[in-house]
N, C-alpha and C positions, 0 to 999 in steps of 0.2 A: 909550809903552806901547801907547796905541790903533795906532800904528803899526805896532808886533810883531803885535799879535793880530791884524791885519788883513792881514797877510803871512802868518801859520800860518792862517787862515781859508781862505785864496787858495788853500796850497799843498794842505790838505786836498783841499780842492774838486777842484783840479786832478785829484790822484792817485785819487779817486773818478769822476770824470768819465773817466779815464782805464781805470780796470779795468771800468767798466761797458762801456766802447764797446768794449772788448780791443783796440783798434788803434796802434799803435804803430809811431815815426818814429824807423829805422834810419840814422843817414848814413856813409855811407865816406867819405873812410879816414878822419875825426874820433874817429867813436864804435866803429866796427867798423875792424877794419885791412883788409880784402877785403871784395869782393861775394861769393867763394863761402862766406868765414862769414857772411856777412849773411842770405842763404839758407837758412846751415844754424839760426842761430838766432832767426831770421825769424819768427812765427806766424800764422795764415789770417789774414788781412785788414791784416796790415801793408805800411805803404811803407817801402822801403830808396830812399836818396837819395843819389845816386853828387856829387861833388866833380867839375868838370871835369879833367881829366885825360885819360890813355891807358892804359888797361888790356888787361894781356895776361891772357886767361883762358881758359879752358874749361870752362863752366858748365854743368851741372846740375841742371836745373827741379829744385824739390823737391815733393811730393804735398803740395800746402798748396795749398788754392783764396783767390782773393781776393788775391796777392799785386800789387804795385804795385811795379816796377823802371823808377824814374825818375833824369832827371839833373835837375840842380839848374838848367843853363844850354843846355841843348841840344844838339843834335844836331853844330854845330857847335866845339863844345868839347870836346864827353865820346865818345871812343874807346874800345868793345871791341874787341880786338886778338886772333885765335886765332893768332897766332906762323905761320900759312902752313902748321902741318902738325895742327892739332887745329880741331875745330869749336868757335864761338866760344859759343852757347847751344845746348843739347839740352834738349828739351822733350818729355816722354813719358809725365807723369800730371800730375796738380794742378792743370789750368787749368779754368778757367770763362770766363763772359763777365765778371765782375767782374776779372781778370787781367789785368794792364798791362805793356806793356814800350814806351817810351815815351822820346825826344830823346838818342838816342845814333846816331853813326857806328859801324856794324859790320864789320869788314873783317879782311880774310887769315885765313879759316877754310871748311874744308868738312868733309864729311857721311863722310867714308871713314874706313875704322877704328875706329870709336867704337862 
């Protein structure tokens, strides 16, 4: 019993701790299936946490400052991929200095038609 109560104590806390600070840890493709929905349902000051892998995308900053787009394993493992004919992040509001984008290879994407 002191067992229980001391897990619903914890979990409290937690989810208190949690809406106070508003910050919130997104991961792909676990919890989200993409980085461009991670983005879209993303809020100021969360981290979205990419899974090694290779991603083909063409992203979309969204106007939300504070956001944090990390990988889990580095640069050497985790690929955005623009497919060779879209740009791979577009970034055109939302940032600050708190904004991260951070241990990813980026590659086959450029700046034309977008």
């Amino acid at each position: 019993m002191k067992r229980l109560l001391l897990t619903i104590v914890l979990c409290v806390t937690m989810t208190l701790v949690s809406s106070v600070v508003g910050a919130d840890v997104i991961h792909v493709p676990d919890g989200v299936g993409s980085i461009s929905l991670a983005l879209l349902v993303a809020g100021p000051g969360d981290t979205i946490l990419v899974a090694p892998g290779t991603y083909h995308v063409n992203l979309e900053w969204p106007d939300k400052s504070g956001l944090k787009l990390l990988s889990e394993t580095g640069s050497g493992q985790t690929v955005l991929d623009g497919s060779a004919d879209v740009q791979v992040i577009g970034v055109y509001t939302g940032v600050d200095t708190t904004t991260v984008i951070s241990g990813f290879t980026i590659r086959n994407g450029h700046a034309e038609g977008q």
